[in-house]
C-alpha positions in Angstrom: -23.8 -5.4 -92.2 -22.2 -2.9 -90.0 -18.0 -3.1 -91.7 -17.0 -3.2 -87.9 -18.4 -6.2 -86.9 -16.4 -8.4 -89.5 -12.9 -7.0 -89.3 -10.6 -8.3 -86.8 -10.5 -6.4 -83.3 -7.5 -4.4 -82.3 -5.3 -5.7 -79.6 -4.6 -1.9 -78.5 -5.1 -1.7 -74.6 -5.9 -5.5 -74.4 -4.3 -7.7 -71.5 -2.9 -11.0 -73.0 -1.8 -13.6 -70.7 0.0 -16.2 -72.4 1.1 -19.3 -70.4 3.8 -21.0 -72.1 4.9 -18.1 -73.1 8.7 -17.6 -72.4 9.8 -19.6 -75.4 8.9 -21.3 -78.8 5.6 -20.8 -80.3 4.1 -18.8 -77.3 6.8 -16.7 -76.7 6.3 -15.5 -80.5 2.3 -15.0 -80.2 3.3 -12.8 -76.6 5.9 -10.6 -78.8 3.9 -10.4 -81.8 0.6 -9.2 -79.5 2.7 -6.6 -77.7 3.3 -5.5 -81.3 -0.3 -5.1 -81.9 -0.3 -2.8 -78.7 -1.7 -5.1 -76.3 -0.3 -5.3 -72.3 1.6 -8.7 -72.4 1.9 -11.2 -69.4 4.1 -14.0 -70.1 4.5 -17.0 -67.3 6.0 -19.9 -67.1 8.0 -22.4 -64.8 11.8 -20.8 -65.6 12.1 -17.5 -63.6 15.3 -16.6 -64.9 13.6 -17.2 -68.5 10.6 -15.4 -68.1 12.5 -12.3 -66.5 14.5 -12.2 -69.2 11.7 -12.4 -71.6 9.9 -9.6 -69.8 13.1 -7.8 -70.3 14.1 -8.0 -73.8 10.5 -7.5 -75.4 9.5 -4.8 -72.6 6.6 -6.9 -71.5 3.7 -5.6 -69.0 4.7 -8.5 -67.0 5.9 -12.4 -66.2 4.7 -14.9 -63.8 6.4 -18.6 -62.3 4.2 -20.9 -61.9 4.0 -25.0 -62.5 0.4 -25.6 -64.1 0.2 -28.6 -62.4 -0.1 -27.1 -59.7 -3.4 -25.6 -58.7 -1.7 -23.3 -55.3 0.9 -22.4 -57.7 -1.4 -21.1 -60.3 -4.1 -19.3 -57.4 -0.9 -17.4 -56.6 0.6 -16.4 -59.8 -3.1 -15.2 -61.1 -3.9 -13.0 -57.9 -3.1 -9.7 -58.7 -4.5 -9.7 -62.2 -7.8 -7.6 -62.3 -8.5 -8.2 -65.6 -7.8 -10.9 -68.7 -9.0 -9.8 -72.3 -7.3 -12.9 -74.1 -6.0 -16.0 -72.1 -3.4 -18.4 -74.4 -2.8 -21.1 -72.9 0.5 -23.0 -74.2 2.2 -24.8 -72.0 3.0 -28.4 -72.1 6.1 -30.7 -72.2 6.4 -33.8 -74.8 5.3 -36.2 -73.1 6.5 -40.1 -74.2 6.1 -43.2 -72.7 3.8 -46.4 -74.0 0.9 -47.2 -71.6 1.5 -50.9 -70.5 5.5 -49.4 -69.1 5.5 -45.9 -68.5 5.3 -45.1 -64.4 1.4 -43.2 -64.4 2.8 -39.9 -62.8 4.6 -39.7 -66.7 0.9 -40.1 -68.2 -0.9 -38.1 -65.7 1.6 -35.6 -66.5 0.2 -35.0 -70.1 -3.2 -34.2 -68.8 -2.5 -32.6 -65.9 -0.6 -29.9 -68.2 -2.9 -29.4 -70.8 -6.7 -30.2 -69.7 -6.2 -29.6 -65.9 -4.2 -26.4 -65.9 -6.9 -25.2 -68.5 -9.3 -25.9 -65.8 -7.8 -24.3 -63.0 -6.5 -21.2 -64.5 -10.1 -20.4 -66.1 -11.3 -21.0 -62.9 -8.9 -19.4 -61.1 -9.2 -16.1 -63.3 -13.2 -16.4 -63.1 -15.3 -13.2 -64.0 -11.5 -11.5 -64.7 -11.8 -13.0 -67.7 -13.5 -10.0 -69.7 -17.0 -11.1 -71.0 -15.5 -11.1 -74.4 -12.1 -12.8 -74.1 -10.6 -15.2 -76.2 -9.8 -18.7 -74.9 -6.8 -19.8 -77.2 -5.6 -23.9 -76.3 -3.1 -26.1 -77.9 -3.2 -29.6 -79.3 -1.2 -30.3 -82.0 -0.6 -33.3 -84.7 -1.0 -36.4 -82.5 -4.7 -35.4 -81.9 -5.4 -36.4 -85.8 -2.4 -38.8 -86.5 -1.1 -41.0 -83.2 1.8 -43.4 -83.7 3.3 -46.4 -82.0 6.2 -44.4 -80.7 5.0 -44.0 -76.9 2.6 -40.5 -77.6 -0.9 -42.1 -77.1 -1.2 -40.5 -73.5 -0.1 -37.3 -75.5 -2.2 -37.2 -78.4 -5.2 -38.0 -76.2 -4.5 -35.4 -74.2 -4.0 -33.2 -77.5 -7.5 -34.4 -78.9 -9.4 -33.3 -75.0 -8.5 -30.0 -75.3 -9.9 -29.5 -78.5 -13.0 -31.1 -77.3 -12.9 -28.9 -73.9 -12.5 -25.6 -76.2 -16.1 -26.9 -78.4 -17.5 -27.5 -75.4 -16.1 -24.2 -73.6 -17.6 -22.3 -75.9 -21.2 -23.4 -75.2 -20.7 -23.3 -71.5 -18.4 -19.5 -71.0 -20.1 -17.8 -74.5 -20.0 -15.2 -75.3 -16.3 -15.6 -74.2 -14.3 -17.5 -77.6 -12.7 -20.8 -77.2 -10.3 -21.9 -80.0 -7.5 -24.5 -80.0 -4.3 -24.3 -82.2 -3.1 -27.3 -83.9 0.5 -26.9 -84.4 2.3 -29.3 -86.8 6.2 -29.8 -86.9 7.2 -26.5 -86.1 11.1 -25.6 -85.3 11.3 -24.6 -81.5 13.4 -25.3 -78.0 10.6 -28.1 -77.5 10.9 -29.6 -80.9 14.8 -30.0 -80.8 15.0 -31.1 -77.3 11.9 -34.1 -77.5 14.2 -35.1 -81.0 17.4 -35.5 -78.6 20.4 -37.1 -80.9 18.6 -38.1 -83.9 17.6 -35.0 -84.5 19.3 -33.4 -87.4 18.6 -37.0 -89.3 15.0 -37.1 -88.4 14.3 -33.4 -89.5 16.1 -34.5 -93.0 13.8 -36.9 -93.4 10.6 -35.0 -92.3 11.1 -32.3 -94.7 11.5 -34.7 -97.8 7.8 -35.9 -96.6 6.3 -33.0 -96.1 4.4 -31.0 -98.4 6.2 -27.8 -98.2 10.1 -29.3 -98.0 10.4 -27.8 -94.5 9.2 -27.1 -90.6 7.2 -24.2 -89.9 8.6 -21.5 -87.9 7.1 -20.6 -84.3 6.4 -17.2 -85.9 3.9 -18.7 -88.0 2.3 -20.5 -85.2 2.2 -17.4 -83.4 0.5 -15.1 -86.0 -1.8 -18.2 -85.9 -2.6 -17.2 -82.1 -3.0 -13.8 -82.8 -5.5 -14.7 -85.3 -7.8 -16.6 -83.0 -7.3 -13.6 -80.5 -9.0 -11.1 -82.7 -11.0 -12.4 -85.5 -14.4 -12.5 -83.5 -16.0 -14.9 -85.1 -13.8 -17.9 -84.9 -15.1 -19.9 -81.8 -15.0 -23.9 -81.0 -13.0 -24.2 -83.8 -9.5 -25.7 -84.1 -7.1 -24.3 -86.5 -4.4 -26.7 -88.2 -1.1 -24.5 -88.7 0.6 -28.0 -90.3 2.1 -27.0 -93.6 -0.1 -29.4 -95.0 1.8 -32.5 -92.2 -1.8 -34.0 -92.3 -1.8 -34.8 -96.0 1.0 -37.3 -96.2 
């Protein structure tokens, strides 16, 4: 076997587009794959946020857009000829118990996960380079729902690791992977907590396997992994500290 075709494949002159990307976990994967030499687009829905992310990390690029919205995403996407690797992160925590919530709150956890990843793919269409990588996100409530007003969430978690298996059939030889991020500290993570945070986190980290939360720039090496190791496809990849154990 040819030693090329098994290690991972460089970033250098690579477009990444990374939606979700301003902040937290995605925000990490864009700075860390600008590091690997790659041409960076961050978007998300804060302009001031992602012009100031552009800024400090001397990105190729930023884009607003609201991925519920499929105008919104047409016209962000326009102007880029080319994707080598799409990440697709964006997604608000979602809460409220089926038989209460009002149903724009639960559409709102599909329409930001499975149906942006519908439209921007086919928005972007053949600009997505024959041999990009697909990277989604689902996280812990895919595997382990509670009682606690996440079902619409961790269904919508659990779809977009079935649309990435089945992605991968249907866009090969493109890659389609989803990362499963467990408790992980970020601006998301603190702000879905509210005021019981600090006592909840306490708590967590007695439980968990490691005696702590990961750190977004864990979860984002974990993207860059599924960006360039070339034979990772359909698969989902747990970045938990071991969450799923206990």
């Amino acid at each position: 076997m040819n030693i090329s075709s098994v290690i991972p494949s460089s970033l250098s002159g690579k477009t990444v587009l990374i939606i979700g990307g301003t902040s937290g976990i995605g925000l990490s994967a864009a700075i860390q794959a600008k590091a690997a030499g790659a041409a960076v687009i961050v978007a998300g829905m804060n302009a001031e946020r992602a012009a100031a992310a552009q800024a400090e990390h001397g990105f190729a690029g930023h884009r607003v857009l609201d991925v519920t919205s499929e105008a919104d995403i047409e016209r962000g996407l326009a102007d880029l000829p080319r994707v080598d690797h799409l990440v697709l992160l964006a997604g608000s925590f979602v809460v409220g118990k089926v038989l209460d919530a009002e149903l724009p709150v639960l559409h709102r956890a599909f329409d930001e996960r499975l149906w942006a990843a519908v439209h921007v793919i086919r928005t972007l269409g053949d600009r997505l380079a024959a041999d990009a990588s697909i990277t989604f996100i689902s996280g812990a409530l895919a595997d382990r729902p509670n009682a606690h007003g996440t079902a619409m969430l961790g269904a919508a978690s659990a779809a977009m690791e079935a649309l990435a298996r089945g992605l991968a059939l249907e866009l090969a030889p493109r890659r389609v992977n989803t990362l499963s991020p467990g408790p992980i500290k970020t601006p998301l993570w603190d702000k879905s907590l509210g005021d019981n945070r600090d006592a909840y986190v306490v708590s967590l980290q007695s439980a968990l396997p490691l005696q702590r939360l990961g750190h977004a720039d864990e979860a984002g090496a974990a993207a860059l992994f599924l960006m360039t190791n070339n034979y990772m496809n359909g698969a989902t990849l747990h970045v938990d500290g071991g969450s799923r154990l206990v």
